[in-house]
Backbone bond lengths (Angstrom), bond angles and torsions (degrees), N, CA, C in turn:
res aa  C-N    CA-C-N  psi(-1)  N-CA   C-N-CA  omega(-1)  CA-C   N-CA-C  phi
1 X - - - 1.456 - - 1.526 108.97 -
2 X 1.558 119.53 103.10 0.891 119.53 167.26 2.148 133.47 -58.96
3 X 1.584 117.51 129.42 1.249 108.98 -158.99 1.473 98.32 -132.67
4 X 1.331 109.06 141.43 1.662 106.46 -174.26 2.116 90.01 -133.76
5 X 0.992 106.87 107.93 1.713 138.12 -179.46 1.379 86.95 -96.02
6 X 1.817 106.45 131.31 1.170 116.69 178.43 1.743 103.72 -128.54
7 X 0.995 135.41 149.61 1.762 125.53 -159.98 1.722 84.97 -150.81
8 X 1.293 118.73 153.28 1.695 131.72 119.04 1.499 86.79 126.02
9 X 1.364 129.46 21.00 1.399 131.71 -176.78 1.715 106.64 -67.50
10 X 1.025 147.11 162.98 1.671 153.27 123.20 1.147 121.00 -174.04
11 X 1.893 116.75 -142.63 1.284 117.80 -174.18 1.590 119.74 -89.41
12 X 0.831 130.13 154.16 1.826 117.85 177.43 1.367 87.18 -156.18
13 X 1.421 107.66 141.83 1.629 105.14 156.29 1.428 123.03 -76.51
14 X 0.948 123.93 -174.14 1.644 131.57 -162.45 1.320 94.40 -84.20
15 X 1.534 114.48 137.98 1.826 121.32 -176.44 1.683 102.56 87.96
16 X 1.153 117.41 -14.89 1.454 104.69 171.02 1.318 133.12 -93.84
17 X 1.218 137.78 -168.26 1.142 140.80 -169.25 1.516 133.24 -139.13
18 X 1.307 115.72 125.70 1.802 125.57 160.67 1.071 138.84 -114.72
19 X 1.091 130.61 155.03 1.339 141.30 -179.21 1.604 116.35 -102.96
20 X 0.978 123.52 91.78 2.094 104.33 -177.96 1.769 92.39 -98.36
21 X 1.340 96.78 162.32 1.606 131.67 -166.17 1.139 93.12 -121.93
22 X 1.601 111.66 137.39 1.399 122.91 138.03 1.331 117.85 -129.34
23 X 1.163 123.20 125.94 1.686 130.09 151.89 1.176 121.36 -116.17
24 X 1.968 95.46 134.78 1.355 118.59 169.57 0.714 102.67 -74.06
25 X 1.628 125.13 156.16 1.424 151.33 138.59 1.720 119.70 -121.49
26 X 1.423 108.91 130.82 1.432 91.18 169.18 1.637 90.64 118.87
27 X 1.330 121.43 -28.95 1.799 115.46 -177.31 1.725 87.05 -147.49
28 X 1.557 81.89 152.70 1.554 105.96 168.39 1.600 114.11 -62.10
29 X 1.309 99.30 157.65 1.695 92.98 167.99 1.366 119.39 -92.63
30 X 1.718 113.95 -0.66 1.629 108.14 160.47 0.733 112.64 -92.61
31 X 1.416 133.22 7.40 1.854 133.85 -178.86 1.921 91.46 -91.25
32 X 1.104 118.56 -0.67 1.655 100.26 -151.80 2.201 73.72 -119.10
33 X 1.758 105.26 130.73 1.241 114.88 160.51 1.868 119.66 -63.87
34 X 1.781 96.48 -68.17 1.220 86.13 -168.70 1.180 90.79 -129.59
35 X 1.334 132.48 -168.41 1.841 148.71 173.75 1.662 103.08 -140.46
36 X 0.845 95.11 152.98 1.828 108.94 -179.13 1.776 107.92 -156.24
37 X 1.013 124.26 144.95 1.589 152.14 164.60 1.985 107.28 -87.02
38 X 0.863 132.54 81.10 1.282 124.68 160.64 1.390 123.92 -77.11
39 X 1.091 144.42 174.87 2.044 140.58 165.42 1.455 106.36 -145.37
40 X 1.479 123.10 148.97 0.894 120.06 160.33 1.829 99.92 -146.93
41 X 2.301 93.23 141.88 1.517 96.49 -166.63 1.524 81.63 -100.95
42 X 1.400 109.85 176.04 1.728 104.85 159.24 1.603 124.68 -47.44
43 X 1.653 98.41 162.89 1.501 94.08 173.91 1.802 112.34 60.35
44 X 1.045 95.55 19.50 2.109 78.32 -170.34 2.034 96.58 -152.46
45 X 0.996 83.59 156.65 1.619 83.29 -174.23 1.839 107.29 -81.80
46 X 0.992 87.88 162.19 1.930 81.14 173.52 1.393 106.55 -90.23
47 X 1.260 97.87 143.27 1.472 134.94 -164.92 1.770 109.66 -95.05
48 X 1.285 111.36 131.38 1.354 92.65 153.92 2.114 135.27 -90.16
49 X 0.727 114.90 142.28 1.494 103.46 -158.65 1.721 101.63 -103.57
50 X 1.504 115.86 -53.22 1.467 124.49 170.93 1.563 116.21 -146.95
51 X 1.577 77.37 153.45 1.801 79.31 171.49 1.588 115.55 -140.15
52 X 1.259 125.01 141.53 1.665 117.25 -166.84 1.654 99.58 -113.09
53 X 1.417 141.13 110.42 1.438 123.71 173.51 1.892 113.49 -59.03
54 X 1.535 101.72 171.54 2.095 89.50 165.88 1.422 109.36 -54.77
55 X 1.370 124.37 -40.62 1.351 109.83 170.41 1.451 151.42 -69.07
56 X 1.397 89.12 5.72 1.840 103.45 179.86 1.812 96.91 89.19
57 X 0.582 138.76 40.18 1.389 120.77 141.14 1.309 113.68 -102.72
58 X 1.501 96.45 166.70 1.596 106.11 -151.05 2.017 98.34 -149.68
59 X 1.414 118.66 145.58 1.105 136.10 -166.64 1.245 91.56 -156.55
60 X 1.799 98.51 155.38 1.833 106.09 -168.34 1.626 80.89 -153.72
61 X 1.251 113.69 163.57 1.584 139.21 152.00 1.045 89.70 -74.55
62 X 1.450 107.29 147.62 1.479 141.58 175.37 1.662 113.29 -59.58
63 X 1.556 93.45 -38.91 2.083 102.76 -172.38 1.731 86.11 -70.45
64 X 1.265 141.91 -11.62 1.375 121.35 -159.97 1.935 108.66 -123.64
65 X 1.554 98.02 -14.09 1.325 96.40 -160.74 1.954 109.73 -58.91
66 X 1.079 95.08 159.85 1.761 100.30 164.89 1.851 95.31 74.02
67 X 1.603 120.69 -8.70 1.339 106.83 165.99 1.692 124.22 -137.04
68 X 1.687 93.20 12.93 1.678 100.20 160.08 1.189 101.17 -131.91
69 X 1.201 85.70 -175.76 1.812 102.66 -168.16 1.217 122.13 -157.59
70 X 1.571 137.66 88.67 1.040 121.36 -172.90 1.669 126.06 -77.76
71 X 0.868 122.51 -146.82 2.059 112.57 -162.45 1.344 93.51 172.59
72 X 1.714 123.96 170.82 1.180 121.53 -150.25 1.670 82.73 -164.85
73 X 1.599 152.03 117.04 1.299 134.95 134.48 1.149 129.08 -72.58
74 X 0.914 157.30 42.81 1.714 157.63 -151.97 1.639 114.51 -31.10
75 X 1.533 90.08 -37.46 1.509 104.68 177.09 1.457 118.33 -85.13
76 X 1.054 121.03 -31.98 1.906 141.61 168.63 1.800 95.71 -54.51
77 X 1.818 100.15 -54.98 1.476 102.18 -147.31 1.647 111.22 81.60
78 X 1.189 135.48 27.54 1.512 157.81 -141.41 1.827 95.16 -140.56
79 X 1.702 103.40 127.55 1.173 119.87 167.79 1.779 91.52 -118.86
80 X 1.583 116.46 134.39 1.123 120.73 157.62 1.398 119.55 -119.60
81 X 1.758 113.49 147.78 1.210 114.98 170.24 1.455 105.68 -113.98
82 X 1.116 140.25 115.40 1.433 144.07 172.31 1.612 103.75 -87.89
83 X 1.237 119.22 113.89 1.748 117.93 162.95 1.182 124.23 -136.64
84 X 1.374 113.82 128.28 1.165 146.44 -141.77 1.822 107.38 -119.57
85 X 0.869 118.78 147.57 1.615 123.62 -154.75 1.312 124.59 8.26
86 X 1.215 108.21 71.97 1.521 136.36 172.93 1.384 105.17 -48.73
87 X 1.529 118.42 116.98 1.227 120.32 165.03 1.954 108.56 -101.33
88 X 1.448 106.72 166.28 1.021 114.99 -174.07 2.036 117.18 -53.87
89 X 1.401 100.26 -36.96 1.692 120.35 170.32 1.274 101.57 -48.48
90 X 1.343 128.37 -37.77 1.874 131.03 -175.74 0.925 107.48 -54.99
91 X 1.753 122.26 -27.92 1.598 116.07 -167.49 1.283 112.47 -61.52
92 X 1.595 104.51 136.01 1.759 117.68 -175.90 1.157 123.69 -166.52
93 X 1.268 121.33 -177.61 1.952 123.41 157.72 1.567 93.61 -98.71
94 X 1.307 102.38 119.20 1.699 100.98 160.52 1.351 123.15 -95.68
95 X 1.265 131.42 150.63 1.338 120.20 -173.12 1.656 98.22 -135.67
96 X 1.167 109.65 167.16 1.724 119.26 168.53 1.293 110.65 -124.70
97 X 1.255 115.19 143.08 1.340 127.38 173.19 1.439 121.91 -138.21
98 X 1.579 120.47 148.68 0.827 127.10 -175.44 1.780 116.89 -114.16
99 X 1.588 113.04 136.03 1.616 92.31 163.22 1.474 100.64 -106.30
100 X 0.912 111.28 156.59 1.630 126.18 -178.01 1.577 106.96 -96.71
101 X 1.158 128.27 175.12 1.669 127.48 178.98 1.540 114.42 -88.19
102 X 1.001 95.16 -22.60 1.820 112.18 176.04 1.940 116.14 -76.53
103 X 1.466 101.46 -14.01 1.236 124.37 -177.37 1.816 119.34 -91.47
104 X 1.250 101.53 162.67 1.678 96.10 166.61 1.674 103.05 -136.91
105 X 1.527 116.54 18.55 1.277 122.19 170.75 1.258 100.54 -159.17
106 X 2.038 110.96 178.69 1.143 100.15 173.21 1.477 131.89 -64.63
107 X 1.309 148.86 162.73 1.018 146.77 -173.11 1.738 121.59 -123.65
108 X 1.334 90.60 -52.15 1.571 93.94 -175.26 1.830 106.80 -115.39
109 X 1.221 99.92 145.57 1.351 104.55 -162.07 1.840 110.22 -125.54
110 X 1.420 122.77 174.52 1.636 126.13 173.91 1.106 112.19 -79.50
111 X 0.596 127.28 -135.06 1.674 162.10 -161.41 1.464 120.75 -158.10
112 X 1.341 121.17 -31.91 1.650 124.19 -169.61 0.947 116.31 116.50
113 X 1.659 121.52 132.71 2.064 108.10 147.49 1.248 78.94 -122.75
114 X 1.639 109.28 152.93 1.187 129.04 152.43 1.830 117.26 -65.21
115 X 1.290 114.01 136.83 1.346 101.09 150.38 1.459 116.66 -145.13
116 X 1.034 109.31 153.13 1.502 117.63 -179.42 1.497 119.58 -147.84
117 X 1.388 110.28 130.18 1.760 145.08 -175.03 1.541 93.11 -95.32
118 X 1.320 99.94 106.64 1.374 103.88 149.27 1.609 118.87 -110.76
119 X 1.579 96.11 160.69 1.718 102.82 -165.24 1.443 122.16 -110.32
């Protein structure tokens, strides 16, 4: 049973900074293509925010570029999102997802962290 645990969600004021975690359990990390960070606030569809391929490339939304950063452990089995001057608009449920190689989208998904920018 594949499991994607998401950690490091909360409050920060605006200009500050988090880190969220994800670890798989349940699949290899060469079985897994790419990883992505999506969010969704109320009222709004979920967004994708980043995505890292097995090879380290990396793509961002425009609202986030130049102040997240996604990361990849292969050896952890660890997707990180590091974000860095959090504005209040960041506030969301973030989730992680994984596509697997057996896949042609994402497949396996978190649970949520909340986060929230206050101003």
């Amino acid at each position: 049973q594949v499991q994607l645990v998401e950690s490091g969600g909360g409050l920060v004021h605006a200009g500050g900074s988090l880190t969220l975690s994800c670890a798989a359990s349940g699949i290899a990390s060469n079985s897994i293509n790419n990883n992505a960070w999506f969010r969704q606030s109320p009222g709004k569809q979920r967004e994708l925010v980043a995505q890292i391929t097995n090879d380290g490339r990396t793509s961002y939304a425009d609202s986030v570029k130049g102040r997240f950063t996604i990361s990849r452990d292969n050896a952890k089995n660890t997707v990180y999102l590091q974000m860095n001057s959090l504005k209040p608009e960041d506030t969301a449920v973030y989730y992680c997802a994984a596509q697997p190689t057996t896949a042609s989208a994402y497949k396996y998904w978190g649970q949520g962290t909340q986060v929230t920018v206050s101003s």
